[in-house]
C-alpha positions in Angstrom: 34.8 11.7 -18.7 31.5 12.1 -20.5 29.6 14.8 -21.5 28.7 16.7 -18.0 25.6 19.0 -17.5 26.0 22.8 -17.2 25.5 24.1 -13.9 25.0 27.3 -12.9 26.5 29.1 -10.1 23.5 28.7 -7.8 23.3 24.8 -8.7 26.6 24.2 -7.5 26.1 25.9 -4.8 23.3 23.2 -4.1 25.7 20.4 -6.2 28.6 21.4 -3.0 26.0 20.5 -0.4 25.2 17.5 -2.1 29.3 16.6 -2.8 29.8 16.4 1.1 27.3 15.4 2.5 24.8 13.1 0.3 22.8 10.9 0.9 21.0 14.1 1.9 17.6 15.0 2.1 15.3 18.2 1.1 14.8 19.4 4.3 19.1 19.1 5.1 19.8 20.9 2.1 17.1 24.0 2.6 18.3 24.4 6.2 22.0 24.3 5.0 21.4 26.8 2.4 19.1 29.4 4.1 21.7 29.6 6.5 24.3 31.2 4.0 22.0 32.3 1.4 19.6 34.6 1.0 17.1 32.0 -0.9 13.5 30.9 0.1 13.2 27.0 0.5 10.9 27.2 -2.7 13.9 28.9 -4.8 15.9 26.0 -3.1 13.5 23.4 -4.0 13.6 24.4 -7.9 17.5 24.5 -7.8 17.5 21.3 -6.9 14.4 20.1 -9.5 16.8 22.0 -11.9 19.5 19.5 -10.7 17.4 16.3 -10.9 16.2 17.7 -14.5 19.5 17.9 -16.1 20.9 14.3 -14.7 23.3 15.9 -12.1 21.0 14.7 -8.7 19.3 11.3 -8.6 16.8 11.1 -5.8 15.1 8.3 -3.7 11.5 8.9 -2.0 12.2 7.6 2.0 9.1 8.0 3.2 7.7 11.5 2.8 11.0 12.6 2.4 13.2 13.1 -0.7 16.9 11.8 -0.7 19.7 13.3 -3.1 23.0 12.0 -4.3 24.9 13.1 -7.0 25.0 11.4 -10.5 27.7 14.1 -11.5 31.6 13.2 -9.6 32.8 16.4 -7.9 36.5 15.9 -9.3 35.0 15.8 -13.2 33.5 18.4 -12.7 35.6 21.1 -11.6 38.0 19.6 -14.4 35.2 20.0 -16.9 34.8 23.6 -15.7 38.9 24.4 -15.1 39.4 23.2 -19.2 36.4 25.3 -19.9 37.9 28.4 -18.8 41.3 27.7 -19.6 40.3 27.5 -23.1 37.7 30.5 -23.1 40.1 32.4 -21.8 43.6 31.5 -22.8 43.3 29.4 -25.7 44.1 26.3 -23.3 47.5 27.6 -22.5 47.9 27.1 -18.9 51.2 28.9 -18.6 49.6 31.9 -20.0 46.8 31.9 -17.0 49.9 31.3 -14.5 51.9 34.0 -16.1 49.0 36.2 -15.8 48.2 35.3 -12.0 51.8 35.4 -11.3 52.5 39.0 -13.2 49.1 40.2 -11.5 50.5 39.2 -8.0 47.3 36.9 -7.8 49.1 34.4 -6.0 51.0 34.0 -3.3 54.4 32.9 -2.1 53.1 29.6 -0.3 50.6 29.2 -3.7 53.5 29.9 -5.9 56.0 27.0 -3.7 52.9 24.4 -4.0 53.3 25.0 -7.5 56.9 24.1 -7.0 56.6 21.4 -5.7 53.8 19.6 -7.4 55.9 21.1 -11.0 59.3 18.9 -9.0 57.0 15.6 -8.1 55.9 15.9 -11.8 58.9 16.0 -13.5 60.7 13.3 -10.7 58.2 10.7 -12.0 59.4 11.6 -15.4 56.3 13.1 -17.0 56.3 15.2 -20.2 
């Protein structure tokens, strides 16, 4: 996993649309997002120039139309950004974050059984 762009909360808002749906065009993306956002096409326009700025959309002209997909993989991404804040905020310990959602009631009984049972598949296949 290289070295992925920063993204702010609005561009992945844009980067989700993208994730599910691309190719996708302008238009598609504007009519998405001012359905469930408050934003003017012209602020969705510039999150998306933003996007195509930093490497994380690639685009193809069709036409008069503008087609997105994404250069960035949804999956490195979030992993990029779940590291990020584990180590921000618990010094990369992961059972200090569960400890803390788990102490904090943050999650709940079927979260807690997934955990379970992804922690029993692990250890079956005889990870470390």
């Amino acid at each position: 996993m290289g070295n992925l762009p920063q993204i702010s909360e609005a561009e992945y808002e844009v980067m989700k649309l993208v994730w599910k749906y691309a190719p996708i065009n302008t238009n598609e993306i504007t009519e998405r997002l001012t359905q469930t956002t408050t934003w003017s096409p012209k602020t969705i326009q510039t999150l998306i120039k933003r996007l195509v700025n930093k490497g994380a959309l690639s685009y193809e002209k069709q036409g008069r139309v503008f087609v997105y997909t994404p250069m960035v993989r949804e999956n490195e991404y979030i992993c990029q950004e779940s590291n990020s804040f584990l180590n921000r905020y618990y010094d990369g310990d992961i059972t200090a974050m569960l400890s803390a959602y788990i102490e904090n009631d943050q999650l709940s009984e079927t979260e807690i059984d997934t955990l379970r049972s992804l922690l029993s598949r692990r250890s079956q296949k005889g990870g470390d």
